[in-house]
N, C-alpha and C positions, 0 to 999 in steps of 0.2 A: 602480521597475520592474526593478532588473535584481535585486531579490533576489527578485521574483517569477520572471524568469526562471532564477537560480539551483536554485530550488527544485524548478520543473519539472525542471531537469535532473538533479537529486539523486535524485526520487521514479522518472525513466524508468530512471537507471542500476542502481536499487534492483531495479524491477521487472522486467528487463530480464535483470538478473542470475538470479534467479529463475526466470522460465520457462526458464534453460538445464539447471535441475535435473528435466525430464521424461524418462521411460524410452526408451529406441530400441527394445525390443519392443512399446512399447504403444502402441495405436492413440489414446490422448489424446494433443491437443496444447495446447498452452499457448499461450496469447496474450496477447498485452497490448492494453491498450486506453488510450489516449493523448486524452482530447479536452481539448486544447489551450486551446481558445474560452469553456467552461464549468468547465475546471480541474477532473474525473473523471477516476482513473487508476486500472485496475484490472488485475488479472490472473487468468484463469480458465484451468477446464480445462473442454475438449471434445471428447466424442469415447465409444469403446465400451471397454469392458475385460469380460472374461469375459460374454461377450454383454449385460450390462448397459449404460444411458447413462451417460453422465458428463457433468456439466455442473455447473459451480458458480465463486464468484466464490471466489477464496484469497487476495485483496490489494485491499483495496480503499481510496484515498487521495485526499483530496479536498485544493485549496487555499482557503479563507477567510477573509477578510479580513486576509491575508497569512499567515496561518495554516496548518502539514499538520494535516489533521484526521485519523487512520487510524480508517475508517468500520470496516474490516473487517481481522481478524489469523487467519488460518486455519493458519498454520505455528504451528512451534514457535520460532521467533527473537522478540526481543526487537526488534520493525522502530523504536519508537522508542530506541533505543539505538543501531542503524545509522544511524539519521536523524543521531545528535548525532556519532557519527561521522565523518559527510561535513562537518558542518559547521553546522548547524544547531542554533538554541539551544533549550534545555528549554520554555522560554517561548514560543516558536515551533510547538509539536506540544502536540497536544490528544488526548487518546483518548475518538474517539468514540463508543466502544465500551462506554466504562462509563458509566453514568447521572451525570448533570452533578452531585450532590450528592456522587457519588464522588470525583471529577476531583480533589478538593482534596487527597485525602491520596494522591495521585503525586507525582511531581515533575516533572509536566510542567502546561501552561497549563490552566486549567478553561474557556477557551471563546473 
């Protein structure tokens, strides 16, 4: 349990960090989304820029079966390599992102 709850707090301070990189002219803002109970943590942008909407998810982090799974990578950072950073082991993050016959030639967990 508490390296579940470590984790959470790894992936809030992750994303956390993150939405502080939004513009102060622009009417997007950044938020994060924390659901705790179901272990979904994402980070979006909302809002108008040159009269267009804006809306989209740019972080999206799930935990499973003890596992980060990063569903979604919309930057240019390498978020599992921050992950192993904070502390967390290779074998611990999965990239949800690339089709599970991928997974194996990362160096991160296949599922």
């Amino acid at each position: 349990m508490a390296k579940l709850e470590e984790y959470r707090n790894y992936i809030k301070q992750l994303l956390t960090g993150y939405s502080q990189y939004e513009k102060s002219d622009s009417e997007v803002e950044a938020q994060t989304i924390f659901d705790t109970e179901h272990d979904h943590y994402q980070l979006v942008y909302v809002g108008w820029e040159n009269k267009r909407r804006v809306y989209g998810s740019v972080l999206h982090l799930d935990i499973k079966n003890g596992k980060i799974w990063i569903q979604h990578n919309g930057t240019e950072a390498n978020i599992g390599d921050e992950l192993v950073a904070l502390g967390v082991s290779k074998q611990d993050i999965v990239l949800g992102f690339h089709a599970p016959y991928k997974r194996q030639f990362t160096d991160f967990a296949v599922g």
